[in-house]
N, C-alpha and C positions, 0 to 999 in steps of 0.2 A: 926644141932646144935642149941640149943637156948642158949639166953645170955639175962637176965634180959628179958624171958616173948618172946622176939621176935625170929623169924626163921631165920636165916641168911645165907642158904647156901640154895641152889635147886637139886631139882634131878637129872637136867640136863642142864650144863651151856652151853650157847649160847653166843660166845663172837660177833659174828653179834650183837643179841641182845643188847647187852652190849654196843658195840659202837656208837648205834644208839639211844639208851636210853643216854648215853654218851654227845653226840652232840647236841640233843635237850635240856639235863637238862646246859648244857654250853654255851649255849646263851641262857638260860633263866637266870642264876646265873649270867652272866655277867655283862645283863642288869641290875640285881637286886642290884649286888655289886656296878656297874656306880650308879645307885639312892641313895645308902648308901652312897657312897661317897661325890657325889653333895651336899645332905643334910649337910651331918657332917661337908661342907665347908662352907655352908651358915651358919650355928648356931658360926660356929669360928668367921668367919669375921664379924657376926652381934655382938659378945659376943671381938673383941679383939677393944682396941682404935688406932683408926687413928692415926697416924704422925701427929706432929704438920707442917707446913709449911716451916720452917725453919731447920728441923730438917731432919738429915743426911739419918736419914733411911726412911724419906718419897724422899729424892732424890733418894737415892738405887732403891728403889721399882719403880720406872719408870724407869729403867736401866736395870733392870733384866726382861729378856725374852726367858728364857730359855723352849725349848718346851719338852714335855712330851715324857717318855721314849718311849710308843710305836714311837712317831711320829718321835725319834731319829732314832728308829731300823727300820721303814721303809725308811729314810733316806739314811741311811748304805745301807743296800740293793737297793734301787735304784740308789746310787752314784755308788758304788763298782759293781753291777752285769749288770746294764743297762748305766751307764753313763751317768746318769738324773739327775740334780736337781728338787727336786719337787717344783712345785711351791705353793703359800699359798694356792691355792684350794685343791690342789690332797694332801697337807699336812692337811687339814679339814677332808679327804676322809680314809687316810693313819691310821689316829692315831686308829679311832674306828676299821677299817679293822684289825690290830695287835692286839689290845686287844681282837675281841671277836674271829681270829682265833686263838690267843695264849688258849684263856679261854675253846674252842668249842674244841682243838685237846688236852689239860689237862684233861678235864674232859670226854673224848671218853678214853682217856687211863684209867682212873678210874674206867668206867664204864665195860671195857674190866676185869682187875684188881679184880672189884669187885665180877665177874663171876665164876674164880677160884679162888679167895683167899677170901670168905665172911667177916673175918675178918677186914677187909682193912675199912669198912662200919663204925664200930667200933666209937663212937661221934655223928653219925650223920653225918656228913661229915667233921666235924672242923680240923680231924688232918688232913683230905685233903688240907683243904684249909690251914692249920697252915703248912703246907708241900711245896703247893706252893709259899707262900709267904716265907719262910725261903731260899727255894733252886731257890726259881725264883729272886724274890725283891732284898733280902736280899744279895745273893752269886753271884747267873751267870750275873745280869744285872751290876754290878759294875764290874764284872770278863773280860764281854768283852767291858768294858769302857762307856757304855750308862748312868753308874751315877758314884758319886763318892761312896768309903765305907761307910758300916753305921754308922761307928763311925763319920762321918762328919756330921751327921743331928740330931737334935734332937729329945728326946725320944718320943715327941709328934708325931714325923714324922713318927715312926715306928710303934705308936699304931694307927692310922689313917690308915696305910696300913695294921697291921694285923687285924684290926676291917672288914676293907671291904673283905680281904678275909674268915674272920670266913663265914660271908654271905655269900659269893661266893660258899665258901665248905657247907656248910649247906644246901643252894639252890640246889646246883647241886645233894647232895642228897635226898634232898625231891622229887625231880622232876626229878632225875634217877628211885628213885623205883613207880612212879608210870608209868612213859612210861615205864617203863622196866613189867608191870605187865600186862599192855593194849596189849604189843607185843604176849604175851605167850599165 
């Protein structure tokens, strides 16, 4: 089938292939997405004004140390399956280990996905990534308590995480189809 110009389907899908093309293009999008991210916080913080000294929300801001979802959900799982607290190193270790296994076993299923269903491909990869961030960010991690609902953060907050996942999805498919062509 073609869809504006390109081929989308093969003659014979390989979902080996698929999940290996998968895997590679999901820590390469992870990475890329972390970069997205990093950036879009340095232009915030450079571009938002500081607290005055006296002022309530520059005490906040040293009070709050809330650590990031992955590093929460390795947390969990180490409290509850091992009876470990992690300490501040192996929680330096823990956070990137969740996101780029969560990012690396998303986009293996994609790339399996993409094998029999070419349509799935369909953006470019955005509604992939507009898919994990909706059913991942957005639902299941507030679902099993690692944040609160999205209606508690603001809308900034939410275009900031669907921005890095456009990336993410986008990545993972520019660099699913081409490991995926190197394999064939």
């Amino acid at each position: 089938m073609k869809i504006a110009g390109f081929r989308i389907e093969r003659e014979r899908p390989d979902i080996l292939k698929g999940l290996v093309a998968g895997l590679v293009a999901g820590l390469v999008a992870t990475w890329l997405k972390d970069r997205f991210q990093t950036k879009l916080t340095q232009l915030q913080t450079v571009h938002e004004p500081r607290p005055e000294a006296g002022d309530p929300a520059a005490q906040n801001e040293s009070k709050i140390s809330d650590d990031p979802t992955t590093v929460k959900a390795a947390k969990a799982v180490s409290e509850k399956l091992f009876h470990h607290e992690l300490t501040k190193k192996e929680k330096e270790l823990a956070g990137p280990l969740v996101d780029y296994g969560f990012g690396a076993v998303a986009a293996m299923a994609y790339g399996a996905v993409a094998e029999v269903v070419p349509e799935a491909t369909i953006g470019g990869g955005t509604a992939f990534g507009t898919a994990v961030w909706l059913f991942g960010d957005e639902l299941a991690v507030p679902a099993v308590g690692l944040s609160d609902w999205p209606n508690k953060y603001p809308l900034s907050t939410h275009g900031y995480a669907l921005g890095g996942h456009l990336v993410y999805g986008a990545a993972t498919e520019l660099v699913r189809r081409i490991v995926r062509k190197a394999l064939d």
